[in-house]
N, CA, C and O atoms as a GROMACS GRO file, in nm:
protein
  264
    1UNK      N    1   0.084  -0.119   0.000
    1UNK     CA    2   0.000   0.000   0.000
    1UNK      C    3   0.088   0.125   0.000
    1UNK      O    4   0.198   0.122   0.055
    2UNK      N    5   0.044   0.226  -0.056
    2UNK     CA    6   0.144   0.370  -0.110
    2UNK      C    7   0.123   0.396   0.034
    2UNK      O    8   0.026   0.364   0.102
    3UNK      N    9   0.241   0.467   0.075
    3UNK     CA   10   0.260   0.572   0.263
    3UNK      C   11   0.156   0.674   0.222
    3UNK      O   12   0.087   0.718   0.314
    4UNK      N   13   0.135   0.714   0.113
    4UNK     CA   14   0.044   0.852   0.118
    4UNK      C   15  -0.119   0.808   0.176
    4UNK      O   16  -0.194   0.873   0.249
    5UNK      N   17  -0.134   0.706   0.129
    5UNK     CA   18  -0.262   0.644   0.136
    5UNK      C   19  -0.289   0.519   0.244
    5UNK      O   20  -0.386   0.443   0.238
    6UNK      N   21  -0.144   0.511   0.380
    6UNK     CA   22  -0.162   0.407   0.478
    6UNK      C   23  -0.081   0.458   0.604
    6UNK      O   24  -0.164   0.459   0.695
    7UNK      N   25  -0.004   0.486   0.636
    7UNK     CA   26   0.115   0.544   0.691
    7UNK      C   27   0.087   0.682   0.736
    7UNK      O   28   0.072   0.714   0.854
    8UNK      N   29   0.078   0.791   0.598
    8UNK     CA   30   0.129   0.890   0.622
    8UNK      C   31  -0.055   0.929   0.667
    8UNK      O   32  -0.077   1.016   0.751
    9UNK      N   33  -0.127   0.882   0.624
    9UNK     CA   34  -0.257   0.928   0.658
    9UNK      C   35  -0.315   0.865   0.793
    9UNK      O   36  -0.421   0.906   0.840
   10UNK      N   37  -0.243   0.770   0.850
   10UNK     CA   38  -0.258   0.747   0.997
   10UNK      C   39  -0.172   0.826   1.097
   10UNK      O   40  -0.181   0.801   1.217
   11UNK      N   41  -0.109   0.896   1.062
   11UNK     CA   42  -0.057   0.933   1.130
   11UNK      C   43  -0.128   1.077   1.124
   11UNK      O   44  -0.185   1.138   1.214
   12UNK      N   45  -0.116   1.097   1.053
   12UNK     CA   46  -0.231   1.262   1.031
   12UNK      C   47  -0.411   1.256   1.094
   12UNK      O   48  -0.477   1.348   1.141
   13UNK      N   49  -0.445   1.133   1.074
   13UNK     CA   50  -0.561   1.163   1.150
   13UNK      C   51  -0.563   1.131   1.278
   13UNK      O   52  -0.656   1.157   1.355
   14UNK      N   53  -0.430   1.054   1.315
   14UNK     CA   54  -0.410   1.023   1.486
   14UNK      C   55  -0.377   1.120   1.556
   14UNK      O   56  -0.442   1.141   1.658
   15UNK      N   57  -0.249   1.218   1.518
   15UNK     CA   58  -0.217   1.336   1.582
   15UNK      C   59  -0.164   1.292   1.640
   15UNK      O   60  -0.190   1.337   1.752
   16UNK      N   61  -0.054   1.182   1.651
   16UNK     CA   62   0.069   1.122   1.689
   16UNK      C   63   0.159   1.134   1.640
   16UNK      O   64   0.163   1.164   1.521
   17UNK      N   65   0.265   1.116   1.713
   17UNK     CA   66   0.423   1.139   1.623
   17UNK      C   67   0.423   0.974   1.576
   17UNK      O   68   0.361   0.885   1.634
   18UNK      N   69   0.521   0.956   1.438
   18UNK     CA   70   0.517   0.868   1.409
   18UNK      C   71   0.680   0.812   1.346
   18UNK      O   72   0.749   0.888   1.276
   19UNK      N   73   0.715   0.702   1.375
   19UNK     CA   74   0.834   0.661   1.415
   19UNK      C   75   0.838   0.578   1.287
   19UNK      O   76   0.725   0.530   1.274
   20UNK      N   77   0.905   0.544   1.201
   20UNK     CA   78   0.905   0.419   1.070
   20UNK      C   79   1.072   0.422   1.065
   20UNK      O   80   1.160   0.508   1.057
   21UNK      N   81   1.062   0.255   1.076
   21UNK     CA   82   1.203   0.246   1.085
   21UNK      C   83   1.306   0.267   0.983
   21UNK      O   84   1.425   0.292   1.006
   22UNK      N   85   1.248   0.254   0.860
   22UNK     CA   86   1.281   0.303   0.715
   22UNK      C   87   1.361   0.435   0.741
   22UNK      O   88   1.460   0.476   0.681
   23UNK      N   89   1.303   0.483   0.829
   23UNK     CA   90   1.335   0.685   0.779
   23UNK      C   91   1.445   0.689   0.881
   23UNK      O   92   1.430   0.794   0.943
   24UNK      N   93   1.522   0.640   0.915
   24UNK     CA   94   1.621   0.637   1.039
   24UNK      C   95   1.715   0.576   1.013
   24UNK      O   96   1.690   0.458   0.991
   25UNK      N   97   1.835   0.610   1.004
   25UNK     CA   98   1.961   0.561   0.968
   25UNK      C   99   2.040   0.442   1.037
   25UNK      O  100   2.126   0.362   0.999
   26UNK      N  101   1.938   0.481   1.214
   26UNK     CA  102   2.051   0.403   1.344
   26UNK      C  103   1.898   0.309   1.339
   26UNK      O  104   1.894   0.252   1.447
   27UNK      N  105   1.805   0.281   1.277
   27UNK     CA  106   1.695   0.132   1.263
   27UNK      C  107   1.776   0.111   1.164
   27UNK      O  108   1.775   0.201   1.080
   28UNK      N  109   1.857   0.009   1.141
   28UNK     CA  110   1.912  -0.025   1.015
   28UNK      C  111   1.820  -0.211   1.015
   28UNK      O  112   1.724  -0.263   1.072
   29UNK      N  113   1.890  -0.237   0.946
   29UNK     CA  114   1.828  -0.385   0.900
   29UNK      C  115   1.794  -0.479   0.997
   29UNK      O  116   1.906  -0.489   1.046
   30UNK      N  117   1.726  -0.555   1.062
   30UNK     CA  118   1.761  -0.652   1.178
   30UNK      C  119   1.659  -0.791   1.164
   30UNK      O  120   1.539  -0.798   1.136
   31UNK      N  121   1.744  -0.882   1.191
   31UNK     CA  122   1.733  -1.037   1.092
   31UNK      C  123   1.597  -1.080   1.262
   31UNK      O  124   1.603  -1.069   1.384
   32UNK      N  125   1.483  -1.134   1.148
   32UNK     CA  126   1.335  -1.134   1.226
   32UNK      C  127   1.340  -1.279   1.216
   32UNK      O  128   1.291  -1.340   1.121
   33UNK      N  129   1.404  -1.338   1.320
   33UNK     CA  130   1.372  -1.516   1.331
   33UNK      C  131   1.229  -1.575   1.206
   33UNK      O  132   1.221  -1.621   1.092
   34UNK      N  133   1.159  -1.546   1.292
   34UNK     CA  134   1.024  -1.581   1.264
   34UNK      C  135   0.932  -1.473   1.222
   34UNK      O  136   0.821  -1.457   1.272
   35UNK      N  137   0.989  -1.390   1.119
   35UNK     CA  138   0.923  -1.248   1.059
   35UNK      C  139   0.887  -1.148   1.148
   35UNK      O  140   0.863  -1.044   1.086
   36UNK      N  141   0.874  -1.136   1.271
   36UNK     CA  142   0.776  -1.088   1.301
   36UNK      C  143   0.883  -0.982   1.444
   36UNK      O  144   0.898  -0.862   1.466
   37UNK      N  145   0.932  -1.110   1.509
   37UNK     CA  146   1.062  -1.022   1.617
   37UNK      C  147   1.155  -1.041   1.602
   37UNK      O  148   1.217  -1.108   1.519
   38UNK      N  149   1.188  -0.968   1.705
   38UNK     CA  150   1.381  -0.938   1.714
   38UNK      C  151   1.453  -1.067   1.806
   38UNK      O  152   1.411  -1.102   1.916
   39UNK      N  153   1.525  -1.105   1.763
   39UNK     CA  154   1.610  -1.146   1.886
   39UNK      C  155   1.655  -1.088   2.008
   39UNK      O  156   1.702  -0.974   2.013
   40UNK      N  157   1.645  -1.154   2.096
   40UNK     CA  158   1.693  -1.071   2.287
   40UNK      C  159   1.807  -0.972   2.255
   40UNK      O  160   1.817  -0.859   2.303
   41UNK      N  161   1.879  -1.022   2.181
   41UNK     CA  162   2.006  -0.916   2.200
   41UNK      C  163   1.989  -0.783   2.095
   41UNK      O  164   2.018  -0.666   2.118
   42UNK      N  165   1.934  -0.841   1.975
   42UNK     CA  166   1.884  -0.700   1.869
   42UNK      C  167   1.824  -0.623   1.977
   42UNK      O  168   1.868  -0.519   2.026
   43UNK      N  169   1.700  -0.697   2.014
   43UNK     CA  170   1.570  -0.608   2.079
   43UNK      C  171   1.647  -0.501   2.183
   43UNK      O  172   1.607  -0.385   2.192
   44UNK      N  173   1.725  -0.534   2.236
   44UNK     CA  174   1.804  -0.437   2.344
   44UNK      C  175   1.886  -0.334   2.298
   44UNK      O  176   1.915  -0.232   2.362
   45UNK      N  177   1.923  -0.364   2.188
   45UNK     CA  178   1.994  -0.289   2.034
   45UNK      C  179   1.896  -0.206   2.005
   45UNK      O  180   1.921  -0.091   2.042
   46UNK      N  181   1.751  -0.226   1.930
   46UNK     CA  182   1.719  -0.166   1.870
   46UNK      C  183   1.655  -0.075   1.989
   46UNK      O  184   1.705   0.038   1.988
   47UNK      N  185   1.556  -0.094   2.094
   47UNK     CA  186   1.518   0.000   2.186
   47UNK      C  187   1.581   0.072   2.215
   47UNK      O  188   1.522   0.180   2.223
   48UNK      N  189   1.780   0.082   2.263
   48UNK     CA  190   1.838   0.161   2.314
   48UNK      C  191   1.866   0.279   2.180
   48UNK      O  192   1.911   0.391   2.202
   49UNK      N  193   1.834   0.234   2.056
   49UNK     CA  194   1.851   0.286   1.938
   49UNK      C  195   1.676   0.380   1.928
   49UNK      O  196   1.661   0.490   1.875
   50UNK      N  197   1.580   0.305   1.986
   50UNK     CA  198   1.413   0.368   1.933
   50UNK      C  199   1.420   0.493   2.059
   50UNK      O  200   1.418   0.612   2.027
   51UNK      N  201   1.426   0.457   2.175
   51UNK     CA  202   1.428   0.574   2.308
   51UNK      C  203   1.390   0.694   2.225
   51UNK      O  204   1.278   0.733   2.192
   52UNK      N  205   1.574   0.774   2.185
   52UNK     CA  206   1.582   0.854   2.192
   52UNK      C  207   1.491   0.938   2.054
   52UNK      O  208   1.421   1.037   2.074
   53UNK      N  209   1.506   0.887   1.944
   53UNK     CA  210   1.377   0.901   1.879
   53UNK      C  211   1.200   0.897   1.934
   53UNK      O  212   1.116   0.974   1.888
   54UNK      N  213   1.181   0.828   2.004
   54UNK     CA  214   1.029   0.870   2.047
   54UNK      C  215   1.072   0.999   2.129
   54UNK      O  216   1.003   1.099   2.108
   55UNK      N  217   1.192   1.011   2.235
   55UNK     CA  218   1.151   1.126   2.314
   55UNK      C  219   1.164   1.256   2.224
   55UNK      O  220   1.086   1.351   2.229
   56UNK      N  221   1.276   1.245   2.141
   56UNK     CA  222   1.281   1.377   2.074
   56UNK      C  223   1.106   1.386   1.938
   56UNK      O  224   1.072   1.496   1.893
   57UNK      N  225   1.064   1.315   1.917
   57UNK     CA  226   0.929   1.339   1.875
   57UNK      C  227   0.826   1.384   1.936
   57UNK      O  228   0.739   1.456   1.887
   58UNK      N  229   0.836   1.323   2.101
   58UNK     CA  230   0.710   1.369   2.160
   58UNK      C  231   0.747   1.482   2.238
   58UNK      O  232   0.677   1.543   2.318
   59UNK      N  233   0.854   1.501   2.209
   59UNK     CA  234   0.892   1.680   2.253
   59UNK      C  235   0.872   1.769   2.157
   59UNK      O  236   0.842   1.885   2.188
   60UNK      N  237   0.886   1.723   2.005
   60UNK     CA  238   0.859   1.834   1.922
   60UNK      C  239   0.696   1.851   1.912
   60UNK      O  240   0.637   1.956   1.885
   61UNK      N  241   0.639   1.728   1.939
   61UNK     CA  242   0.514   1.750   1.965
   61UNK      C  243   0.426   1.859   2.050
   61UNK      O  244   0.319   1.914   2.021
   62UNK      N  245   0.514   1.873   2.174
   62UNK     CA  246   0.534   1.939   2.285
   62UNK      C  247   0.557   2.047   2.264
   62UNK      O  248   0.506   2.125   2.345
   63UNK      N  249   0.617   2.093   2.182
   63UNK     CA  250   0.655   2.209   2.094
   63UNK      C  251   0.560   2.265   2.048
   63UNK      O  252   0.510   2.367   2.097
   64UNK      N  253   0.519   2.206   1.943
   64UNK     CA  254   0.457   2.254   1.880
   64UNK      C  255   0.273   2.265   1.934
   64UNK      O  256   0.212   2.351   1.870
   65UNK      N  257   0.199   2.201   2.023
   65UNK     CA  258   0.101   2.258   2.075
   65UNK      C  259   0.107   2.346   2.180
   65UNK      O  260   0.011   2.376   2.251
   66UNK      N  261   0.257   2.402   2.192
   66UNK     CA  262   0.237   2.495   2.329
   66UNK      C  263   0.217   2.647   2.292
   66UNK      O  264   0.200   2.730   2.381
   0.00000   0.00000   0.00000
């Protein structure tokens, strides 16, 4: 499905910040056992990698309705 028409329009009618691992240089590739998760040691990889991205989003969020 096109982002204009799944993605980018959920996120516009949610009024959430929105995180896609595509658009981020430090989400790089990470091998999904069983499609779906991470392995224990990625998963600790990739969270210490997602953090700082959600906080700096839901601050610009913060930003921007004040």
């Amino acid at each position: 499905m096109p982002w204009a028409q799944t993605w980018d329009l959920l996120i516009k009618r949610s009024g959430v910040p929105g995180i896609h691992f595509e658009d981020h240089e430090q989400l790089p590739g990470y091998e999904l056992p069983e499609w779906s998760h991470l392995s224990g040691p990625e998963a600790d990889w990739f969270t210490a990698q997602l953090v700082p991205l959600v906080e700096h989003e839901f601050a610009q969020q913060a930003m921007k309705s004040s």
